[in-house]
N, C-alpha and C positions, 0 to 999 in steps of 0.2 A: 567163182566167188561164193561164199558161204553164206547164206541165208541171215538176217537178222538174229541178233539173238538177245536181244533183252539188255545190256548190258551196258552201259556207260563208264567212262575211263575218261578222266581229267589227263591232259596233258601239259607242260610248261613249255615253254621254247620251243613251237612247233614249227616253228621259221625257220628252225637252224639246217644243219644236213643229215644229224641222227632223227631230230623231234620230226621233219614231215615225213620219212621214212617210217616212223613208229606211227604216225598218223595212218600212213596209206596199208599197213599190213594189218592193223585195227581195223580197217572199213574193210577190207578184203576178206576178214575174217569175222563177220555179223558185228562188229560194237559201232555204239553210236561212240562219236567221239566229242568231246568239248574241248580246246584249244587256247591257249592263251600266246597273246604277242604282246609286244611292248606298247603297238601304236597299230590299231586297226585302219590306218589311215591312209598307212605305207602300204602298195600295193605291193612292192618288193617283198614285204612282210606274211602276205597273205595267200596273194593269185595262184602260187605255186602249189601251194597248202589245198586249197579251194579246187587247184586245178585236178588232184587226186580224183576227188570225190565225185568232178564232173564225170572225169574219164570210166569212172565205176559207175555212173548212175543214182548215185545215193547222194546227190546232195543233202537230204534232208536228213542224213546221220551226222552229218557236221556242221557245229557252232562254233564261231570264232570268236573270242573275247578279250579284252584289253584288262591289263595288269602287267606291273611294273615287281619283280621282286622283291625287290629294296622297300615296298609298300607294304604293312602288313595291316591293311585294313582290310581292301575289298576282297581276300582268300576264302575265308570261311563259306561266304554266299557264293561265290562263284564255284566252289567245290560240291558245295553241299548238293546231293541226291546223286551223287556220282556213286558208280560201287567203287572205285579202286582212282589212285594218283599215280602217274608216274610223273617222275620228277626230274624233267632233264636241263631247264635253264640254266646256263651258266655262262660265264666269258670264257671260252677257250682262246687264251693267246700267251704267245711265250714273249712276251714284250708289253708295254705301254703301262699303264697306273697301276701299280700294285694291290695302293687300297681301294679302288674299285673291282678286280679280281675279287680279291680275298672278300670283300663286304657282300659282290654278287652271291657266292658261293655260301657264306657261313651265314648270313641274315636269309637268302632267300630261304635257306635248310631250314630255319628258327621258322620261317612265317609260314612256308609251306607245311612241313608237318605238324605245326600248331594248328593249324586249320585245319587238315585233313583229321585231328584226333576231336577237335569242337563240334565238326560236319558229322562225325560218327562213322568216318571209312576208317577200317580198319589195315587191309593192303595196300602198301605202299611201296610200287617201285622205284629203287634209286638209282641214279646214275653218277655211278663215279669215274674209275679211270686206275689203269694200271701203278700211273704215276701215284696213287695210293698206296700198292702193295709193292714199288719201291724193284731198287734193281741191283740191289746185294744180297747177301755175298755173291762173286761173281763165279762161274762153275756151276752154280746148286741152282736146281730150278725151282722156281717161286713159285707158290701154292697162296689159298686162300689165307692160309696163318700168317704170312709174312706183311710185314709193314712198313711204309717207306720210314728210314731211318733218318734222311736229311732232310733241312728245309730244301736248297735248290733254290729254283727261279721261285714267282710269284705264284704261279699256274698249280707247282707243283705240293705248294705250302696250302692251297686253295682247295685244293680233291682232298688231301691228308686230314687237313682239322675238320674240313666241312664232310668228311662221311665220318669221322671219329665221333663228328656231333650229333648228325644225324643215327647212329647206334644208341647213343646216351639219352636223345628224346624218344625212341623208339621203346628205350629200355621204362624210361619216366612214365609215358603215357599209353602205356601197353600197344604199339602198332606192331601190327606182324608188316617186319621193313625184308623187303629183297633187295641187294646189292650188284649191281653189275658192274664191272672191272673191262670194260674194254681196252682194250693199246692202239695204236695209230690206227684210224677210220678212213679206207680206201674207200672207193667207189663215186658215181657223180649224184648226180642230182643237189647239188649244193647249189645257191644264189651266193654266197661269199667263199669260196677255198679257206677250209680250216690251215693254222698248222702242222697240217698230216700233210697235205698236200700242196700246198702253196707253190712248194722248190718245182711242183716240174714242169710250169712251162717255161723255168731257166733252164734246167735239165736238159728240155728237147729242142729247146733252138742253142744249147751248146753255148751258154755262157758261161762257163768251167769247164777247163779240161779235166780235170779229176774231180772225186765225189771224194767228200770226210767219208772216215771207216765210223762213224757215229752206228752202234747197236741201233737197230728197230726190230720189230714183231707187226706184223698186220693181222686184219681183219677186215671183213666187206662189209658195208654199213646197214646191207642186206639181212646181212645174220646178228648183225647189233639189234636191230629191232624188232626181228623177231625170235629174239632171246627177250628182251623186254616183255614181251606176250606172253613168253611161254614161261614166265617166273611166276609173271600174273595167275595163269590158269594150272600147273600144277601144285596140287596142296601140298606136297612133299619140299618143296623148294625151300629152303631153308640159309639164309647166310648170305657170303658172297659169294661172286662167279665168274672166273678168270675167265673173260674172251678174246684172249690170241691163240687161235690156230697157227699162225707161220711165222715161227720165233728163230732166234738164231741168226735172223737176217742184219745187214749190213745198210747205211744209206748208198754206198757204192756199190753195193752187189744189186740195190732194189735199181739205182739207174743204167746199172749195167744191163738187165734185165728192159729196162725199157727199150735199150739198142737192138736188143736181140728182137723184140717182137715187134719192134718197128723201127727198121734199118734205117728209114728214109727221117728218122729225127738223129741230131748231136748229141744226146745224152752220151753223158762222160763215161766210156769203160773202165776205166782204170781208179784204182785208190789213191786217195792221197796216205802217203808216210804220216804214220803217228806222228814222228818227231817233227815233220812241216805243219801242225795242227795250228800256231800259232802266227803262221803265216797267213792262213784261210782267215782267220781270227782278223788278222791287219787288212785285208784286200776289202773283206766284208765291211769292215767299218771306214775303206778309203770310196768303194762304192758307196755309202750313204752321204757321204759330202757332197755327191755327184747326183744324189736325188734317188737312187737306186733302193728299192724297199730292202731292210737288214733283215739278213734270218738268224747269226751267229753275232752273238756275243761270247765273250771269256764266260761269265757265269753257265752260257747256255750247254756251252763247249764242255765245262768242266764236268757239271752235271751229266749231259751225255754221257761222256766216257768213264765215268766212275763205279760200271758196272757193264751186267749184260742184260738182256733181253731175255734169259729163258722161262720160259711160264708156262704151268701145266693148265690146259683147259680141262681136265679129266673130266669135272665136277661138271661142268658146264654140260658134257657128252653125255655122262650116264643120269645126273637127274635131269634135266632139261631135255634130252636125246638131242642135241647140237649135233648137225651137221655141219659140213663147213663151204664158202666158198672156193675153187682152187686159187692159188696165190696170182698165176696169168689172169684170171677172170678180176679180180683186185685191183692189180695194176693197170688191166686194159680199160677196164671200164671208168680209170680213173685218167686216161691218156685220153677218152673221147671226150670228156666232160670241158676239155682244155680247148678241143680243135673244133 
């Protein structure tokens, strides 16, 4: 572990599964770190977070503090003497209240980097989401220029205006802003399964015999956070920063893959036919009558399939020097976090 090094780093949503990740590679690597949850009260919220910095020995580089996004008052002061913000709270879910997504995302952008430009931090990193840079045209692989072109679900309308916004305050109040672009976030250490991963402990106890041919791209939540750092710490960093390493993949090839490396679960080998897509669509919402959590809707479905997955991490590799997790190390480490 790396010596202290002077250094403090506001973080948002460090409850989540990227934010105590981005917590625990900041204490690994000398910063103090300051944290914000919704509710310091919720042990769920916190222990886990806390639990990093026992295992490191440094408790005393981490403060945990309560704020509410959607609040733009207590920001300023709780930021202020930090050098640097990163900025990851958000709702990730492909379902449930629209305008609570959307308000998370594009108010907390407003409060947060209005406060970080009052406090006088200049670096601010952000967290967006591939679902930004969007997944057409299909063939051509997507680079930092590209832009999602459709609204989509709620989620995806949510990453799009709110890093759009976030450029246009960046641009107002002169912040030097860096952009992270991650796509689906393998690995465990989560307290609630995002929608990257939710499907697979359906997956491994074989509640479908076939998997949708739905596009994905992964990444290990490992190398999410510590791309986060290293946006922070080299000067050259500039823009945003596609991180999917293993694109081109399939949800049926990712559960196919779970069977192979671990025989003794049901995950479905086989694809389901494009043309039965809207039979998955029917079964899905006959299980929710029956009390069964939905991951497919029509919208979600459509969205899915109206493109591909391929994204160049280039930019990530040569100014960041990104390395990657292998895509088994991805999936495995996200099969243990279940059992």
């Amino acid at each position: 572990m790396t010596p202290e090094n002077g250094k403090t780093v506001f973080v948002t949503g460090v409850n989540g599964h990227l934010g105590n990740h981005i917590v625990r590679d900041l204490l690994a690597n000398g910063y103090r770190v300051k944290g914000s949850v919704r509710d310091l009260s919720d042990a769920e919220k916190t222990e886990h977070v806390r639990g990093h910095a026992k295992e490191m020995g440094v408790e005393d580089r981490l403060e945990l503090v309560e704020g509410d996004v959607l609040d733009a008052d207590p920001w300023v002061d709780l930021v202020r003497g930090c050098d640097g913000l990163f900025h990851t709270a958000t709702v990730y879910a492909t379902k449930g209240e629209a305008a609570t997504i959307l308000d998370t995302a594009n108010k907390g952008t407003t409060h947060l980097l209005s406060a970080a430009h009052r406090a006088g931090i200049s670096r601010v990193i952000y967290t967006s989401s591939t679902a930004a840079v969007g997944t057409e045209p299909k063939g051509r692989i997507k680079t930092e220029d590209d832009w999602q072109q459709h609204d989509g679900i709620p989620y995806t309308q949510a990453k799009t205006s709110s890093e759009r916004h976030a450029w246009a305050l960046a641009e107002e109040f002169g912040l030097d802003l860096r952009v992270l672009n991650p796509t689906a976030i393998y690995g465990g250490g989560f307290v609630r399964p995002t929608p990257s991963v939710e499907f697979f402990p359906d997956a491994m106890r074989g509640a479908y015999p076939v998997a949708p041919p739905f596009p994905m791209s992964v990444v290990h939540v490992r190398d999410v956070a510590r791309a986060h750092r290293l946006a922070f710490e080299v000067d050259e960093a500039k823009g945003r920063f596609i991180l999917a390493p293993h694109t081109g993949l399939t949800l049926a090839s990712i559960c196919r893959r779970i069977r192979i490396l671990n025989p003794d679960t049901k995950a479905p080998k086989r694809a389901l036919p494009k043309v039965l897509l809207p039979l998955a669509v029917f079964q899905d919402w006959m299980g929710g009558l029956f009390g069964r959590p939905r991951y497919l809707t029509r919208r979600l479905a459509k969205s899915l399939m109206r493109g591909d997955t391929l994204y160049s991490s280039e930019k990530a590799e040569r100014v960041l020097g990104m390395t990657w997790e292998d895509l088994d190390t991805c999936i495995q480490d996200t099969v243990k976090a279940f059992q």
